[in-house]
N, C-alpha and C positions, 0 to 999 in steps of 0.2 A: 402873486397868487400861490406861488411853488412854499410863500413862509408860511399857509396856512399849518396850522398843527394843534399838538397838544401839548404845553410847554410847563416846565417844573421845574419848579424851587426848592431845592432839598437840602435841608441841612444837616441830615443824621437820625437825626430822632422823628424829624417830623416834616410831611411835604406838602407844600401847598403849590397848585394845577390850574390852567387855566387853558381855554381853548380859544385860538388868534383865529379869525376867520377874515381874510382879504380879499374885498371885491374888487373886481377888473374895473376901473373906469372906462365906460363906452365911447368908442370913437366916432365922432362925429364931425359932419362936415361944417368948419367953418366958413367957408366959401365953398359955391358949388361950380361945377363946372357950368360955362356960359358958351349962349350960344354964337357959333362964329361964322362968318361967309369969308369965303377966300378965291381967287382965279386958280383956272385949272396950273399946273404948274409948278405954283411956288407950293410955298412950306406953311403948315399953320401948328401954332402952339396952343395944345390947352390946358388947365391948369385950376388944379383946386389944392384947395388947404386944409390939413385935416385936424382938428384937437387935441391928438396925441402925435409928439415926435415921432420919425422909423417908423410908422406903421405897414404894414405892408401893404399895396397895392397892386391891384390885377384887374388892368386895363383892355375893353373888352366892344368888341364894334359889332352892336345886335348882340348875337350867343354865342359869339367867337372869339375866343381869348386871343388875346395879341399876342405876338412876342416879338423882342427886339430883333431887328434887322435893316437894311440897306434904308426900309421903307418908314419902319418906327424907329423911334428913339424915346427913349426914357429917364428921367431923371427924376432924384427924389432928393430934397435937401432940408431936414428937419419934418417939419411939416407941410411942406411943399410940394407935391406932386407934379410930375410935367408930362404931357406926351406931346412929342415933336413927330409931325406926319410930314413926310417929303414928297414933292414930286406929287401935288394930290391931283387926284384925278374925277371925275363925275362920280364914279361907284365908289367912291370915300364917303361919299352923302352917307 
């Protein structure tokens, strides 16, 4: 997006212009996240895939942003997204 511009061929005498305009391909999910049951306790992984490699992700339980700790974990590898829950407990629902 950042090449969009106005771009010019100049030879001296005479220039001819042209305007590059780049759209953003939208990210979309190719796999969505699925629903999981797990015992209180253990660990569960959930995990979706996105259309575009690196894209960022911001993993969110109801309207509360995660962040990685003891209790999350996260991982992202191409277009792979992961959140690993530890130790889940009933209020994980």
């Amino acid at each position: 997006k950042s090449d969009s511009d106005t771009y010019t061929c100049d030879i001296g005498d005479a220039q001819s212009r042209a305007k590059l305009v780049v759209q953003e391909i939208p990210v979309l999910f190719k796999q969505e996240l699925q629903n999981e049951e797990v015992k209180e306790g253990k660990q569960v992984k959930l995990t979706c895939e996105l259309s575009k490699p690196d894209t960022p992700v911001k993993w969110m339980k109801g309207d509360t942003v995660l962040y990685a700790s003891e209790k999350y974990e996260f991982k992202q590898h191409g277009t792979v997204a992961e959140l690993i829950i530890r130790d889940v407990k009933s209020i994980d629902s």
